[in-house]
PDB file of the backbone (N, CA, C, O) and the ligand in Angstrom, with CONECT records:
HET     ZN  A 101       1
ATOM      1  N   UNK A   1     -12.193 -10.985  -2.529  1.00  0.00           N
ATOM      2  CA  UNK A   1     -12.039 -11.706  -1.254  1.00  0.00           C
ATOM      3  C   UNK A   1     -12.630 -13.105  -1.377  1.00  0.00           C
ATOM      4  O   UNK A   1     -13.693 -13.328  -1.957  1.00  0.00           O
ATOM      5  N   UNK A   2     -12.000 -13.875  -0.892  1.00  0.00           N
ATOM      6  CA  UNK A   2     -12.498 -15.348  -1.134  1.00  0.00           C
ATOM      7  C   UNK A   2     -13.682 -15.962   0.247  1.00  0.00           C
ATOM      8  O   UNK A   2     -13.880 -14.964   0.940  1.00  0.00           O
ATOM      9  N   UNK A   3     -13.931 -16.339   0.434  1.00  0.00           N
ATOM     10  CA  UNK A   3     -15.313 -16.774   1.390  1.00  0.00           C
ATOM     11  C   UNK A   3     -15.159 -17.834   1.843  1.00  0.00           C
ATOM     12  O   UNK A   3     -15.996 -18.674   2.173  1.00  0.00           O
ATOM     13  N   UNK A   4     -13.453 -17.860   1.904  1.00  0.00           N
ATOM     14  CA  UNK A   4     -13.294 -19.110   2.784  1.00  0.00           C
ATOM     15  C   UNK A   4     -11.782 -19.007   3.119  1.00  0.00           C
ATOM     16  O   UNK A   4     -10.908 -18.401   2.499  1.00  0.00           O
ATOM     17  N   UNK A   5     -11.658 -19.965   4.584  1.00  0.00           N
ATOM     18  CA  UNK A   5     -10.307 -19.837   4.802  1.00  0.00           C
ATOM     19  C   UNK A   5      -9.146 -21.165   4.318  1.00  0.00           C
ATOM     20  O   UNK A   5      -9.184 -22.373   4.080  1.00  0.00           O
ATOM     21  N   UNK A   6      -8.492 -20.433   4.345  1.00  0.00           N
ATOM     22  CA  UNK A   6      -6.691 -21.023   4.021  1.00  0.00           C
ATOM     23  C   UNK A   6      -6.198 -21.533   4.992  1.00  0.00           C
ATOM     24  O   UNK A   6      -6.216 -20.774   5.961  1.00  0.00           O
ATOM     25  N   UNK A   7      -5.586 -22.864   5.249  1.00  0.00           N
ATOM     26  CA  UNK A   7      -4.111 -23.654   6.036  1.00  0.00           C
ATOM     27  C   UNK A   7      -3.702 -24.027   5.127  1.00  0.00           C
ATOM     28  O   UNK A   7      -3.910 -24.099   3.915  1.00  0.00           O
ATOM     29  N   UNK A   8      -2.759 -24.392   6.192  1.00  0.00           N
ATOM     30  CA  UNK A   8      -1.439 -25.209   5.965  1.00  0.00           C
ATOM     31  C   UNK A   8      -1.160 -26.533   6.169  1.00  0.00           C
ATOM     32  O   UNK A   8      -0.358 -27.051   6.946  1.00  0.00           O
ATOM     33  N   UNK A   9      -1.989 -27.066   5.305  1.00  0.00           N
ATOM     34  CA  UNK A   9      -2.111 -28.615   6.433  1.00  0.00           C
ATOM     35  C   UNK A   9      -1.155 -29.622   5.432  1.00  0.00           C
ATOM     36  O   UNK A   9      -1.328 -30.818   5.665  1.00  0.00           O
ATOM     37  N   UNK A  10      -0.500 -29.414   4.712  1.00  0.00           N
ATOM     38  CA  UNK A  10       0.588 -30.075   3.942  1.00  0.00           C
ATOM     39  C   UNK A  10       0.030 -30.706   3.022  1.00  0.00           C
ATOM     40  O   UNK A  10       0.807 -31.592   2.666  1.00  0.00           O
ATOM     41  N   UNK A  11      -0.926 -30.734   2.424  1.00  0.00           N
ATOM     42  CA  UNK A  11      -1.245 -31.903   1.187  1.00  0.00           C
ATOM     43  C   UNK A  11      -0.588 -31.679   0.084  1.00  0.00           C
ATOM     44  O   UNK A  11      -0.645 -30.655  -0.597  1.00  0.00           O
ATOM     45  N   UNK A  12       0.128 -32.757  -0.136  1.00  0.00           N
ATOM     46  CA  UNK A  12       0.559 -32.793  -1.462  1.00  0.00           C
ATOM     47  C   UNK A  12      -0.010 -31.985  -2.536  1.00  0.00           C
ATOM     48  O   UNK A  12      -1.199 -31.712  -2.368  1.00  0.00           O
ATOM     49  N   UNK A  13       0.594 -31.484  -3.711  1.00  0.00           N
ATOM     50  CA  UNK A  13       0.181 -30.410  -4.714  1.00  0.00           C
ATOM     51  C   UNK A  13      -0.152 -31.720  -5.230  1.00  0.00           C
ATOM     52  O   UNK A  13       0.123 -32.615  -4.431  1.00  0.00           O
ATOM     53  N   UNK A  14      -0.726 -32.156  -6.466  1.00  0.00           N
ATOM     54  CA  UNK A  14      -1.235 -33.025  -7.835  1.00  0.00           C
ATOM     55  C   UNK A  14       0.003 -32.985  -9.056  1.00  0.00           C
ATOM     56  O   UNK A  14       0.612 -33.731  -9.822  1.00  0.00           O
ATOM     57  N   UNK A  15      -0.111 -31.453  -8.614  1.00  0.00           N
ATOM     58  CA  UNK A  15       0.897 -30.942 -10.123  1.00  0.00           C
ATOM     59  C   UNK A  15       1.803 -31.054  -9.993  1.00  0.00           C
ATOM     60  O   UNK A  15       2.299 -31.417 -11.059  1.00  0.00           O
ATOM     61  N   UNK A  16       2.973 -30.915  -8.756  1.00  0.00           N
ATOM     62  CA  UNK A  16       4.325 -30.784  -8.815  1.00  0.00           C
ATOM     63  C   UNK A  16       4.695 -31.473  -7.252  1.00  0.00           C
ATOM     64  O   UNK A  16       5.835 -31.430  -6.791  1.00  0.00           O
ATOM     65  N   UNK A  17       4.132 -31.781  -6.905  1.00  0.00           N
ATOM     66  CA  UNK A  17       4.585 -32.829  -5.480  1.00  0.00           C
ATOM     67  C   UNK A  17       4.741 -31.948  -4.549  1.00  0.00           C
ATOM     68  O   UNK A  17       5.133 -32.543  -3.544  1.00  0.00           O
ATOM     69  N   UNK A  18       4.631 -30.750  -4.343  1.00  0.00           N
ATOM     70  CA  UNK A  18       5.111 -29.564  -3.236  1.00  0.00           C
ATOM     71  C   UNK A  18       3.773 -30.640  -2.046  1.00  0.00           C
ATOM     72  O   UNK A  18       2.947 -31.541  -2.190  1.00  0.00           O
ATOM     73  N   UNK A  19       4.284 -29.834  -1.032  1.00  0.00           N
ATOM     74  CA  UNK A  19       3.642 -30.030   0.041  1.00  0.00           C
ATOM     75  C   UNK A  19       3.414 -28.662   1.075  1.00  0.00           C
ATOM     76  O   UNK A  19       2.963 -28.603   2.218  1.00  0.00           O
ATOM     77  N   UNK A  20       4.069 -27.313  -0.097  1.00  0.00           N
ATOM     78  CA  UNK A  20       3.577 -25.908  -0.053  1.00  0.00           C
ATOM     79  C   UNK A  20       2.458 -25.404  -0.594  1.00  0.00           C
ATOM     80  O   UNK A  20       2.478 -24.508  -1.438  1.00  0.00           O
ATOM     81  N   UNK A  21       1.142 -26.080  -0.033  1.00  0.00           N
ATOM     82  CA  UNK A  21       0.345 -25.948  -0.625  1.00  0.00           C
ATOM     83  C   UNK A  21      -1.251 -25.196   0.760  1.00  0.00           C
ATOM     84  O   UNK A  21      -1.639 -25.744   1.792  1.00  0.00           O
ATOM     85  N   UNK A  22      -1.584 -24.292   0.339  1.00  0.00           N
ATOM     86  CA  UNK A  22      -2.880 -24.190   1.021  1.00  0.00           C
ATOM     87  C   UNK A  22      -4.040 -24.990   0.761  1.00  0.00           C
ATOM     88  O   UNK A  22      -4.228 -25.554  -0.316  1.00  0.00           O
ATOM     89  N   UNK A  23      -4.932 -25.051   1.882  1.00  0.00           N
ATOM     90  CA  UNK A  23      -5.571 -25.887   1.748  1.00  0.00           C
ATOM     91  C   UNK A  23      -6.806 -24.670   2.146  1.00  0.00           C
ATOM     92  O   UNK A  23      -6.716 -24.050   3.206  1.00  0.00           O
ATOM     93  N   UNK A  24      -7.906 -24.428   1.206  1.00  0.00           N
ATOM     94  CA  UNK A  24      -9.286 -23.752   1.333  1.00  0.00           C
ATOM     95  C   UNK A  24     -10.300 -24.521   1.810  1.00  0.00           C
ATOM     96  O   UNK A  24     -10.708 -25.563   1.297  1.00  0.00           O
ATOM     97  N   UNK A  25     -10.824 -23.840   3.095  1.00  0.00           N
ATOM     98  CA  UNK A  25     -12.064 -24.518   3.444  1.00  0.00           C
ATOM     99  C   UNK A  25     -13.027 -23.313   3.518  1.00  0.00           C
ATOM    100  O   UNK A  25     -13.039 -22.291   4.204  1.00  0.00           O
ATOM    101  N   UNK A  26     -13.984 -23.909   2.372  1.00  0.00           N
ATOM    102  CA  UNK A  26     -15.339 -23.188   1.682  1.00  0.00           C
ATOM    103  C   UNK A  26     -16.156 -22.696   3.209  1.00  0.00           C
ATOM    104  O   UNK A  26     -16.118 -23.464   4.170  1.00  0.00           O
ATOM    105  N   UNK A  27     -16.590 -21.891   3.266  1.00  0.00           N
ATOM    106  CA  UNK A  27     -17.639 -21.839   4.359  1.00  0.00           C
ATOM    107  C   UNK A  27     -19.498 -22.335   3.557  1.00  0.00           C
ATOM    108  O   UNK A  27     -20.648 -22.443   3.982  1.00  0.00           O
ATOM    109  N   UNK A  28     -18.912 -22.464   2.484  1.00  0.00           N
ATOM    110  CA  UNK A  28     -20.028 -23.718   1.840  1.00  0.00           C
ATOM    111  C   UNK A  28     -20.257 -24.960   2.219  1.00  0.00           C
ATOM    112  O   UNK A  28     -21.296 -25.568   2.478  1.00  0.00           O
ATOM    113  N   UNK A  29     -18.566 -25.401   2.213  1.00  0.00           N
ATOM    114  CA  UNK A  29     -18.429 -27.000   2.851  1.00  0.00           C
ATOM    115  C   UNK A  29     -17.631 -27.818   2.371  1.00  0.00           C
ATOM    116  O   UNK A  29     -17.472 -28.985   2.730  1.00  0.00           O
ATOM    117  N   UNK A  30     -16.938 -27.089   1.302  1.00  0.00           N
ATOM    118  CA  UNK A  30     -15.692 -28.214   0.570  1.00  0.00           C
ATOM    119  C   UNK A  30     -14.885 -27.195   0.380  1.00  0.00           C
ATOM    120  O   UNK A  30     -14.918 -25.965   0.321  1.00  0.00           O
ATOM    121  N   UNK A  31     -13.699 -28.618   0.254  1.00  0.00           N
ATOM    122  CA  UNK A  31     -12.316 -27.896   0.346  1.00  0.00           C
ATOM    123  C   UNK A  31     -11.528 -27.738  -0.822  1.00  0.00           C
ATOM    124  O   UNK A  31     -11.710 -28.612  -1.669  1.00  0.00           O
ATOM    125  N   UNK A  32     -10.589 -26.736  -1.131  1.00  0.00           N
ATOM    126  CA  UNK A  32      -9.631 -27.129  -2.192  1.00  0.00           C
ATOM    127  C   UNK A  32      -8.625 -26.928  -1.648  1.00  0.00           C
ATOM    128  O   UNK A  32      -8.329 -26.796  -0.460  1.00  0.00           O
ATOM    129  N   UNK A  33      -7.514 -26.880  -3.486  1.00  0.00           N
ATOM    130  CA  UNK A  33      -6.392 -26.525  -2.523  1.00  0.00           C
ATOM    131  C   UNK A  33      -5.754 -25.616  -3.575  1.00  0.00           C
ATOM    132  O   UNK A  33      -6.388 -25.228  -4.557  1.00  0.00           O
ATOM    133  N   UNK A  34      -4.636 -25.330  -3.367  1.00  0.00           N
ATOM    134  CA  UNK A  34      -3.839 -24.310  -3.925  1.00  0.00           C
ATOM    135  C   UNK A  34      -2.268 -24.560  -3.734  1.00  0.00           C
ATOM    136  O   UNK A  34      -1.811 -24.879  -2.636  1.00  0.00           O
ATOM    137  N   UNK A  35      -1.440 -24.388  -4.921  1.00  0.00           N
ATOM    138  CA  UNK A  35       0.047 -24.678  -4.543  1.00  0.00           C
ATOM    139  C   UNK A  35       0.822 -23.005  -4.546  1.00  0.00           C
ATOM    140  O   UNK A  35       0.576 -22.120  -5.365  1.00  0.00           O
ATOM    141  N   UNK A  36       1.694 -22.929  -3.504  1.00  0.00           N
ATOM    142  CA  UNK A  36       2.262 -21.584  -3.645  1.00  0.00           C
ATOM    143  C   UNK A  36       3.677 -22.257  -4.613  1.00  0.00           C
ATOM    144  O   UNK A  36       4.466 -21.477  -5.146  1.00  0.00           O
ATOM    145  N   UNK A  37       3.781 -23.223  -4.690  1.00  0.00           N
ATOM    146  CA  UNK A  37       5.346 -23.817  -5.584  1.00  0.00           C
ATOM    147  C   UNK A  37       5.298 -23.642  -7.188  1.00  0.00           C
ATOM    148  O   UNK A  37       6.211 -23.062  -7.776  1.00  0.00           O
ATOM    149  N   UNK A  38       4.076 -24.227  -7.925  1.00  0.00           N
ATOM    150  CA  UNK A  38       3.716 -24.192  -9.330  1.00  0.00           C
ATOM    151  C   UNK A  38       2.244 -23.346  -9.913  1.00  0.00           C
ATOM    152  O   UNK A  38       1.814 -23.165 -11.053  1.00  0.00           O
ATOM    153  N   UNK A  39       1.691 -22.915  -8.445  1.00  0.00           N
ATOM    154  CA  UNK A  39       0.356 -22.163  -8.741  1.00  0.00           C
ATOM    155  C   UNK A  39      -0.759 -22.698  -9.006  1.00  0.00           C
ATOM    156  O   UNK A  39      -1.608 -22.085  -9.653  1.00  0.00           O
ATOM    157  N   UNK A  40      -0.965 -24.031  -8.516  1.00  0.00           N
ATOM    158  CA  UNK A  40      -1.544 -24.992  -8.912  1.00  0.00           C
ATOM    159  C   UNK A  40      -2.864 -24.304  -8.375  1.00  0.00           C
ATOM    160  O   UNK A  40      -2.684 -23.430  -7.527  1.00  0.00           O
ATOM    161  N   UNK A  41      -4.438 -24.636  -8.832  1.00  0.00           N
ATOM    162  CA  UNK A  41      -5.634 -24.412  -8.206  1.00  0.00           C
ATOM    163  C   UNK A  41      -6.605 -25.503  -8.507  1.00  0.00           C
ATOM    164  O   UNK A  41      -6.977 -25.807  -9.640  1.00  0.00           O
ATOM    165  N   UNK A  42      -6.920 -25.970  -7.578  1.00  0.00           N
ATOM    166  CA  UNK A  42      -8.292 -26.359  -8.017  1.00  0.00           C
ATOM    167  C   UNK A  42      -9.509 -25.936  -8.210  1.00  0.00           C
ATOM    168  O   UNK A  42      -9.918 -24.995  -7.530  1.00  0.00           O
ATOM    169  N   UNK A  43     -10.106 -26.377  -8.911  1.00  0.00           N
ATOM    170  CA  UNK A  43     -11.388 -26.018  -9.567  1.00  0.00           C
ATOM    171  C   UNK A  43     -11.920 -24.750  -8.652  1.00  0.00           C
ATOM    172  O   UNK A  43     -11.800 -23.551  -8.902  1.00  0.00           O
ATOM    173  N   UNK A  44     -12.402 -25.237  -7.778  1.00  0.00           N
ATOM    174  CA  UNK A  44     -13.337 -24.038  -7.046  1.00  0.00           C
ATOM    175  C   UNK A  44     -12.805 -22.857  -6.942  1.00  0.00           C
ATOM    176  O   UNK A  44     -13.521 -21.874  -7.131  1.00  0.00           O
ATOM    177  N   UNK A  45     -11.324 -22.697  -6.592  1.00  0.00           N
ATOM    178  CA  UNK A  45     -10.736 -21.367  -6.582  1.00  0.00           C
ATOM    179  C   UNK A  45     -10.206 -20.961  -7.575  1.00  0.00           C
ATOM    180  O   UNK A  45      -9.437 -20.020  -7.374  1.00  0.00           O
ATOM    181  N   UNK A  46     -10.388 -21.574  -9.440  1.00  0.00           N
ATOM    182  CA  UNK A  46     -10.035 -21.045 -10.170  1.00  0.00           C
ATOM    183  C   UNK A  46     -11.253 -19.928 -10.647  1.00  0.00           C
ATOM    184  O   UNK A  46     -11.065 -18.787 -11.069  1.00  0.00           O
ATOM    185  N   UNK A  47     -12.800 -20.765 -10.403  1.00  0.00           N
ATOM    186  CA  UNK A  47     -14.160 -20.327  -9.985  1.00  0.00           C
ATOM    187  C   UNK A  47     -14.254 -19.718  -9.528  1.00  0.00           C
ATOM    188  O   UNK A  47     -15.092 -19.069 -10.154  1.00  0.00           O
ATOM    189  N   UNK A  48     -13.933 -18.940  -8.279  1.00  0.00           N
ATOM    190  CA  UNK A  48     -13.943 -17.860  -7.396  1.00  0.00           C
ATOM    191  C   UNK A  48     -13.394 -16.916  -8.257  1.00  0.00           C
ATOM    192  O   UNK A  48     -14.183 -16.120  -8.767  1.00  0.00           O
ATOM    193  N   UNK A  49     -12.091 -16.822  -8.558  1.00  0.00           N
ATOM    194  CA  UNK A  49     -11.289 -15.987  -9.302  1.00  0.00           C
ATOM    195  C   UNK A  49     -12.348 -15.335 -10.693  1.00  0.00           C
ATOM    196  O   UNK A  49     -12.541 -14.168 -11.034  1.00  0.00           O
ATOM    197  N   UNK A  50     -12.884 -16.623 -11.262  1.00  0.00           N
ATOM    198  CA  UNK A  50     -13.386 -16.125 -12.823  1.00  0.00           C
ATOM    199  C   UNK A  50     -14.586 -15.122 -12.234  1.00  0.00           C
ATOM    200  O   UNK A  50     -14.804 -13.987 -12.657  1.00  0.00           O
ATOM    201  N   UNK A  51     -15.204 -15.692 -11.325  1.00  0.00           N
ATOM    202  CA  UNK A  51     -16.679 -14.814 -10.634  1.00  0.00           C
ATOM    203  C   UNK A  51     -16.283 -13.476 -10.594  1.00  0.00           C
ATOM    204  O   UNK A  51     -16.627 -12.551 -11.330  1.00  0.00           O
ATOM    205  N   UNK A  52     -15.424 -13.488  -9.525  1.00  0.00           N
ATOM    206  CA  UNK A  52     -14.989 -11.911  -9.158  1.00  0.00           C
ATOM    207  C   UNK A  52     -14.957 -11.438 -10.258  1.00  0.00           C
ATOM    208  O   UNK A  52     -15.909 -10.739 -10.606  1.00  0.00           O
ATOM    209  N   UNK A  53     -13.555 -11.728 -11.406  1.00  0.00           N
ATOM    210  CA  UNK A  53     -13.389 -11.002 -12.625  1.00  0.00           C
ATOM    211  C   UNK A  53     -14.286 -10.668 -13.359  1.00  0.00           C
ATOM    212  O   UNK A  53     -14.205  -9.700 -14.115  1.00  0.00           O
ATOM    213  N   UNK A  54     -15.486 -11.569 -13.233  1.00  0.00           N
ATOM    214  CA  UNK A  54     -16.696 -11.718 -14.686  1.00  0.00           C
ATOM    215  C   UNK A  54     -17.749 -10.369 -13.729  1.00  0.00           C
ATOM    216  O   UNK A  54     -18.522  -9.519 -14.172  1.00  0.00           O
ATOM    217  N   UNK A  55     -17.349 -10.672 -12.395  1.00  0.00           N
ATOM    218  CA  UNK A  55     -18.328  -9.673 -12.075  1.00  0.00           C
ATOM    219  C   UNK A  55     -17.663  -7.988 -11.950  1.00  0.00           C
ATOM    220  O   UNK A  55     -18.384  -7.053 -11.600  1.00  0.00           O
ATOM    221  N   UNK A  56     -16.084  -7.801 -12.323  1.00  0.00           N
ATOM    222  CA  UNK A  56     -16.133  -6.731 -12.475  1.00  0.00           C
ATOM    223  C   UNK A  56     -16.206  -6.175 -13.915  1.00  0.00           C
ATOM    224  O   UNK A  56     -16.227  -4.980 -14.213  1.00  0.00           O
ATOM    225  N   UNK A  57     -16.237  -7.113 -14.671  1.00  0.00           N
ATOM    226  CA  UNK A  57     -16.757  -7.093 -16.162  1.00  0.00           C
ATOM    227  C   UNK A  57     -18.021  -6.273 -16.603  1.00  0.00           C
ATOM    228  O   UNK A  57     -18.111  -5.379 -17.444  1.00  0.00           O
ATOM    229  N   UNK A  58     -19.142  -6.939 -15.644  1.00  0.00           N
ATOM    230  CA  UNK A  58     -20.055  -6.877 -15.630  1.00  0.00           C
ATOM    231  C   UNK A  58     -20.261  -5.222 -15.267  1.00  0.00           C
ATOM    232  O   UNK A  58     -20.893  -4.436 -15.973  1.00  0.00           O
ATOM    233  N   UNK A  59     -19.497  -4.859 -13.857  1.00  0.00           N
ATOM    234  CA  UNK A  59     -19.396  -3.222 -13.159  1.00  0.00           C
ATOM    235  C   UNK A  59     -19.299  -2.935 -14.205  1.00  0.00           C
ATOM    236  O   UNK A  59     -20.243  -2.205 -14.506  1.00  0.00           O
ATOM    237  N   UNK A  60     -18.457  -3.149 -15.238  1.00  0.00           N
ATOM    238  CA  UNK A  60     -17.950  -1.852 -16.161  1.00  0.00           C
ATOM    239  C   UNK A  60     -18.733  -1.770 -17.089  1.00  0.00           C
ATOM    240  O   UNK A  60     -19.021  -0.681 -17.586  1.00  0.00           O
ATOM    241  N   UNK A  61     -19.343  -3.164 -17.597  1.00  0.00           N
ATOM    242  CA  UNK A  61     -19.931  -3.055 -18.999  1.00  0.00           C
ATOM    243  C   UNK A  61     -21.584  -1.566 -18.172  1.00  0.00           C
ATOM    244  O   UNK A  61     -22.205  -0.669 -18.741  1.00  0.00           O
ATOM    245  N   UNK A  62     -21.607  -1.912 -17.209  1.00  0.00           N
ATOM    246  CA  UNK A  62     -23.006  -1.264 -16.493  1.00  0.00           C
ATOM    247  C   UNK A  62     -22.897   0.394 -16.799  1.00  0.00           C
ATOM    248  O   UNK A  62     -23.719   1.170 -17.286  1.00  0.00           O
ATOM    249  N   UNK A  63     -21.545   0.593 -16.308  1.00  0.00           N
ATOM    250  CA  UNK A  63     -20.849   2.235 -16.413  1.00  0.00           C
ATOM    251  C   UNK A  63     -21.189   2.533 -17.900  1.00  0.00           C
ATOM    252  O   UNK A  63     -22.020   3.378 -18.232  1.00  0.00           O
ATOM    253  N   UNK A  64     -20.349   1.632 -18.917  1.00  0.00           N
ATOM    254  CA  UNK A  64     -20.624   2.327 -20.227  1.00  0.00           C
ATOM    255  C   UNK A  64     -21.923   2.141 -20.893  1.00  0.00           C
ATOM    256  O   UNK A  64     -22.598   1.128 -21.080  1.00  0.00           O
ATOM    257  N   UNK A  65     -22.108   3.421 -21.213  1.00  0.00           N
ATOM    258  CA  UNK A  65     -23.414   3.509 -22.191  1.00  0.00           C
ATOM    259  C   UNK A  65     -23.231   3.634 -23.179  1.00  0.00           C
ATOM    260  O   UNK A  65     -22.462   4.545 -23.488  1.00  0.00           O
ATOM    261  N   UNK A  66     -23.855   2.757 -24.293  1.00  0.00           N
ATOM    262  CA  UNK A  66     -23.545   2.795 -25.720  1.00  0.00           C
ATOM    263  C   UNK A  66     -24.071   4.334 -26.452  1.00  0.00           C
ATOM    264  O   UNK A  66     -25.192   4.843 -26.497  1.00  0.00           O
ATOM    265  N   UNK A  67     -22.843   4.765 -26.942  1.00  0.00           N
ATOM    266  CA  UNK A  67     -23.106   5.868 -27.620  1.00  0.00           C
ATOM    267  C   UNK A  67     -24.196   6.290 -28.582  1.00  0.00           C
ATOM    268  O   UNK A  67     -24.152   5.621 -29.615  1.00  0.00           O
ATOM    269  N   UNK A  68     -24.913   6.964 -28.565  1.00  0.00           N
ATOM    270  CA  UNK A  68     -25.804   6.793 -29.895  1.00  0.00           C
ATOM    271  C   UNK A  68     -25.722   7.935 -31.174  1.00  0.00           C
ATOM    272  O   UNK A  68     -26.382   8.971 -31.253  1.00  0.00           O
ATOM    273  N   UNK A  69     -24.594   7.365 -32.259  1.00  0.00           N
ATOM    274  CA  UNK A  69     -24.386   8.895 -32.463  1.00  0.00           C
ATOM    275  C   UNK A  69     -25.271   9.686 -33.388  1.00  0.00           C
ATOM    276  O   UNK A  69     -25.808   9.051 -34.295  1.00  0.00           O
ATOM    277  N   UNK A  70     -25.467  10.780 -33.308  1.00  0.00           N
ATOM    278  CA  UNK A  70     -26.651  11.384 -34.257  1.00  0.00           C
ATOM    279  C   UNK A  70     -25.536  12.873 -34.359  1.00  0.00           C
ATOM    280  O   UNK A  70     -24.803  13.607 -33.696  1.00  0.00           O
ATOM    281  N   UNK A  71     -26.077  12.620 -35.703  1.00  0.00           N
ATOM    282  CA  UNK A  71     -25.785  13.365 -36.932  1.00  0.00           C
ATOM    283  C   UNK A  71     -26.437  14.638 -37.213  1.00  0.00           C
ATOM    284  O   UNK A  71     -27.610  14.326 -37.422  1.00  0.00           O
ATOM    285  N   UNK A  72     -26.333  15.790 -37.323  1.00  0.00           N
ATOM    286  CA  UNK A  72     -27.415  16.391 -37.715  1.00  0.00           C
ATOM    287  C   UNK A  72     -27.513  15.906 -39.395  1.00  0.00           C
ATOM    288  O   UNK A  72     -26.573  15.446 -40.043  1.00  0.00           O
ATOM    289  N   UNK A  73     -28.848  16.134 -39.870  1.00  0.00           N
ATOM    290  CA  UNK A  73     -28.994  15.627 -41.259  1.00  0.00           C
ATOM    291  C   UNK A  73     -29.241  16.982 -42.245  1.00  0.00           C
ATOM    292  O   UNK A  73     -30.239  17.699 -42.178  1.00  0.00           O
ATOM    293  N   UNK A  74     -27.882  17.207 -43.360  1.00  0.00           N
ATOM    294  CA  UNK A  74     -28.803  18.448 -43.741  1.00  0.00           C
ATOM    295  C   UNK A  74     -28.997  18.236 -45.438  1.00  0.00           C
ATOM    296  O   UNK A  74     -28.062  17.717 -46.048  1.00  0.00           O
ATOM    297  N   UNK A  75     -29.864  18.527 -45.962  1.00  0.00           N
ATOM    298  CA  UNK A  75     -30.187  18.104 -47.436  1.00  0.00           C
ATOM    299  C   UNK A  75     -29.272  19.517 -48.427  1.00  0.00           C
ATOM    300  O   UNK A  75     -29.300  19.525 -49.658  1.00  0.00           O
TER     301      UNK A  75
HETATM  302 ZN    ZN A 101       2.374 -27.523  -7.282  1.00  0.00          ZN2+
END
């Protein structure tokens, strides 16, 4: 879930000239934007995206426990 909201306020994309573009306002305090035409993101919400992912990375690496394997040893 992102922690901030989305319009529609038309700004030009950077990447491809759309003017189908959302516009994110951070409840931090800055804005980006996003193109629904070429998928364009700016920085902060490519950031959001990596967080989430890195933090379900993180869930999983937590779940697995490194195996420790033991052997019985017999002479
Ligand atoms: Zn675009």
């Amino acid at each position: 879930m992102y922690d901030a909201e989305g319009s529609f306020d038309g700004v030009p994309c950077p990447e491809c000239g759309s003017d189908r573009t959302i516009s994110w306002h951070f409840a931090e305090g800055f804005d980006e934007l996003e193109c629904r035409t070429c998928g364009y993101q700016s920085d902060a919400v490519a950031m959001a995206e990596l967080e989430r992912a890195s933090g379900d990375v993180l869930k999983r690496d937590d779940e697995v426990e490194a195996p420790t394997p033991k052997r019985p040893l017999r002479a």
